[in-house]
C-alpha positions as CSV (number, residue, x, y, z in Angstrom):
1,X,-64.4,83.3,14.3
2,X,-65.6,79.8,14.5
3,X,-69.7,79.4,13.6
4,X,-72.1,76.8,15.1
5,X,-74.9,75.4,13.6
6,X,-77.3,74.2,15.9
7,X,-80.4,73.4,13.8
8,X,-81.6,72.6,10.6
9,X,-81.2,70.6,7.8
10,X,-77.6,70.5,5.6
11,X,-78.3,68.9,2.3
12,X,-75.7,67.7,-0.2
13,X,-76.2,69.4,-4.0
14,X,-76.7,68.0,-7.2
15,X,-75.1,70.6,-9.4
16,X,-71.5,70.5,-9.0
17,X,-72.1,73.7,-11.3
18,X,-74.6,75.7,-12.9
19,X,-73.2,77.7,-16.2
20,X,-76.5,78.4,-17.8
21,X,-80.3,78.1,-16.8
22,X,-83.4,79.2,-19.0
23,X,-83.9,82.7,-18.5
24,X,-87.5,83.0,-17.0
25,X,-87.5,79.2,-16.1
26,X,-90.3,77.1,-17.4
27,X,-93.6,75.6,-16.6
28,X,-93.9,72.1,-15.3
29,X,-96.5,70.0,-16.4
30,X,-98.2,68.3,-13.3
31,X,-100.5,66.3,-14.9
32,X,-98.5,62.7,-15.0
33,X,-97.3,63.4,-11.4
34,X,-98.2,60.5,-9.2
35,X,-101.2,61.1,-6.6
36,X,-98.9,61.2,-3.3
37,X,-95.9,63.4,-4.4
38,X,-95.5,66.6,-3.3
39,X,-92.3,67.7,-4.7
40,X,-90.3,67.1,-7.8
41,X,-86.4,67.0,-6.5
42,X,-83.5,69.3,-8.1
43,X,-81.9,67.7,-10.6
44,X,-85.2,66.0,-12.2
45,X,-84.6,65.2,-16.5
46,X,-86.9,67.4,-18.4
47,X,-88.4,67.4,-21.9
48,X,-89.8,70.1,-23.6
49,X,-93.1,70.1,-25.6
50,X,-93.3,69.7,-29.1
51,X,-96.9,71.6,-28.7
52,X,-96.1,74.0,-26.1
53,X,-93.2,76.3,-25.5
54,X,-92.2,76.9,-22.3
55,X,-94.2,73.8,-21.2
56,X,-91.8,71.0,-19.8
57,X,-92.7,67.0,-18.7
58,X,-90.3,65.9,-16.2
59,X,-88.5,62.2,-17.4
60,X,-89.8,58.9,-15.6
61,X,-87.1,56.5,-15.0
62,X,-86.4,53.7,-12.6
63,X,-84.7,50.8,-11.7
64,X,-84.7,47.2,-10.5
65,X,-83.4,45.3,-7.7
66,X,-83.8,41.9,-8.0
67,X,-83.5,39.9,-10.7
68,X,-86.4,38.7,-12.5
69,X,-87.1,36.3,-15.0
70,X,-90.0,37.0,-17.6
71,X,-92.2,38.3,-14.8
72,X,-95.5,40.6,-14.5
73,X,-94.5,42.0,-11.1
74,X,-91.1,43.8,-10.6
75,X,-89.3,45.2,-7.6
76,X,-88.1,48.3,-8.3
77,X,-86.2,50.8,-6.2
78,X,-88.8,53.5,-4.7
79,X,-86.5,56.1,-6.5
80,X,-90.1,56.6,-9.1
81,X,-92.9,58.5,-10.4
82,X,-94.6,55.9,-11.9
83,X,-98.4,55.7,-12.2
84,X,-101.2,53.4,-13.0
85,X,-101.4,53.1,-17.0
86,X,-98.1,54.5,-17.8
87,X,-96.5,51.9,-20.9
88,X,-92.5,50.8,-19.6
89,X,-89.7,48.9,-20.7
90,X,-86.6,47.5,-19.7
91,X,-83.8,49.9,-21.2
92,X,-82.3,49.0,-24.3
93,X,-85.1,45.9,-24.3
94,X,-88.1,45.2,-27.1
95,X,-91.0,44.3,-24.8
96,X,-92.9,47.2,-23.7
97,X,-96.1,46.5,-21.0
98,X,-98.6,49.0,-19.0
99,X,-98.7,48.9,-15.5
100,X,-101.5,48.0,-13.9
101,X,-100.9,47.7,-10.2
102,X,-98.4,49.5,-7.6
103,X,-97.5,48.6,-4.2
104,X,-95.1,49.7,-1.6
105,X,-93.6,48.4,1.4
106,X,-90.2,48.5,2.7
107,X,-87.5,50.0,0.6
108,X,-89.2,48.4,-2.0
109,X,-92.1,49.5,-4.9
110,X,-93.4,46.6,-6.4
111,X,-94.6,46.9,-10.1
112,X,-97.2,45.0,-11.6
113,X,-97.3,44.8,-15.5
114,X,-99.8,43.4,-18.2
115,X,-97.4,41.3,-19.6
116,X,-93.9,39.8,-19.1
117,X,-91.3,42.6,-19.6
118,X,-88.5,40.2,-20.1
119,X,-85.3,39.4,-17.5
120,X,-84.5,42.5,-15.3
121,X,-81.1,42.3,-13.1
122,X,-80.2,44.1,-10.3
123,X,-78.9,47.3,-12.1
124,X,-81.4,47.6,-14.4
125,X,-83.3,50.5,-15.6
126,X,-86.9,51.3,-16.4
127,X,-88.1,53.8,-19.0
128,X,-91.3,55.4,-20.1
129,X,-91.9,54.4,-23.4
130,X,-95.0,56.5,-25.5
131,X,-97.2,53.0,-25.9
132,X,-97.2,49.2,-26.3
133,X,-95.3,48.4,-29.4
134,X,-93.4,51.5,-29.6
135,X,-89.4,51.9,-29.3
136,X,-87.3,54.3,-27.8
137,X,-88.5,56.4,-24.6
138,X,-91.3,58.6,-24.5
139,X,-89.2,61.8,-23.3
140,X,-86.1,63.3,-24.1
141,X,-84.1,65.4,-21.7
142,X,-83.2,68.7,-22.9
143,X,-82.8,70.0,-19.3
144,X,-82.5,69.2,-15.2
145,X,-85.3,70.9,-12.6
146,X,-82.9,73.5,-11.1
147,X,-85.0,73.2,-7.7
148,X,-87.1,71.4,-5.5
149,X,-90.4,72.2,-6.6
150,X,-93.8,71.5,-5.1
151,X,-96.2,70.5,-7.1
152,X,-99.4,69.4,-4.5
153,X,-100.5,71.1,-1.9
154,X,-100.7,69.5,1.7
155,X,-104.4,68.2,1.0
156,X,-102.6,66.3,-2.0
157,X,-104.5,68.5,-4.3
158,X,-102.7,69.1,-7.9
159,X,-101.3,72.7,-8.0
160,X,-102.0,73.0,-12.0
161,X,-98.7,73.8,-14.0
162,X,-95.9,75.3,-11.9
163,X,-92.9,78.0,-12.7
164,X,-89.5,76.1,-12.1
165,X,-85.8,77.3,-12.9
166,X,-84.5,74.6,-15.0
167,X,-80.7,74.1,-15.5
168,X,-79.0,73.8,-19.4
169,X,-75.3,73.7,-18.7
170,X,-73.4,72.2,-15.8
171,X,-72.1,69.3,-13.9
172,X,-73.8,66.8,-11.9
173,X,-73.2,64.2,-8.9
174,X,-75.2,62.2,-10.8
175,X,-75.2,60.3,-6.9
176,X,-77.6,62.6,-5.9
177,X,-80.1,62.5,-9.1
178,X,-83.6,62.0,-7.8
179,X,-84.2,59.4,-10.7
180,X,-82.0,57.1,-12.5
181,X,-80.2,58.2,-15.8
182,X,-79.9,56.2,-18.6
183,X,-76.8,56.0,-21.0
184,X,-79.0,57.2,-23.5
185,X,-80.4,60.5,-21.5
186,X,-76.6,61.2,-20.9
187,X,-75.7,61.3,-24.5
188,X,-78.7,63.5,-25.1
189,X,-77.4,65.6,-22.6
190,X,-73.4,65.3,-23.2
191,X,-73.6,68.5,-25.1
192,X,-74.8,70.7,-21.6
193,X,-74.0,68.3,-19.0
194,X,-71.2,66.5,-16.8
195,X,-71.9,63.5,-14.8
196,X,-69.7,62.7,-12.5
């Protein structure tokens, strides 16, 4: 028997496979969500709380695509969740700056900063680091958003803290991540999950 398909939407996975998911899911914090989204895609790094448990902040990460030489405005890929005041850094770089101005246009979000964040290339990434001056990033993945989740309503209204299912063993396209990895969220994660 053959089947058609003659409507709808076919969309490729991120989880080559799922061994194990937190019982019960968790609850996604919504507060650092920029204004306009309205989902947070499958497949999105978590952290959880030091303060809270159950309560997990979803990783910002990005990356650039052009090169640029000590400048205050980046162009990053639109692959983001950034928002005004968050404090960022070029992976595996010193200089950390807050961001004071967004703008899109085509294929493009560019990034202004307070100060200089040093020379991006082409490939690289961006990371949310806790403040000026401090080292390392602000999160650390201990999990993947198992599902789209929607976290605004249609009026863009905030829809508090949300349940989510959130993956702890597996293997990824890493492909089809909705944000970019870095090496060092993959060694945080080598114990759980495959990239491939």
């Amino acid at each position: 028997m053959d089947v058609t398909k003659k409507s709808g939407t076919v969309t490729i996975p991120v989880y080559k496979s799922v061994l194990e998911k937190i019982v019960g899911g968790v609850t996604l914090a919504t507060n650092r969500i920029p204004s306009a989204t309205k989902h947070l895609l499958e497949g999105t790094l978590l952290d959880e709380s030091a303060n809270t448990v159950g309560l997990y902040q979803f990783v910002k990460t990005g990356k650039g695509i052009r090169t640029t030489a000590a400048a205050t405005a980046i162009s990053c890929d639109p692959k983001q969740e950034w928002n005004l005041g968050d404090f960022i850094s070029v992976y595996e770089k010193t200089t950390q700056a807050t961001i004071t101005r967004i703008t899109n246009s085509a294929n493009t979000v560019w990034v202004a900063t307070a100060r200089a964040l040093g020379t991006l290339n082409t490939d690289s990434r961006i990371v949310e680091v806790a403040a000026v001056g401090a080292t390392g990033n602000k999160y650390q993945p201990s999990a993947m958003l198992g599902e789209d989740v929607q976290v605004r309503n249609e009026d863009l209204s905030t829809i508090g803290n949300v349940t989510a299912s959130a993956v702890l063993r597996g293997s990824v396209d890493e492909s089809r991540l909705p944000l970019y990895i870095t090496e060092q969220h993959k060694t945080q994660l080598t114990d759980r999950m495959r990239f491939e």
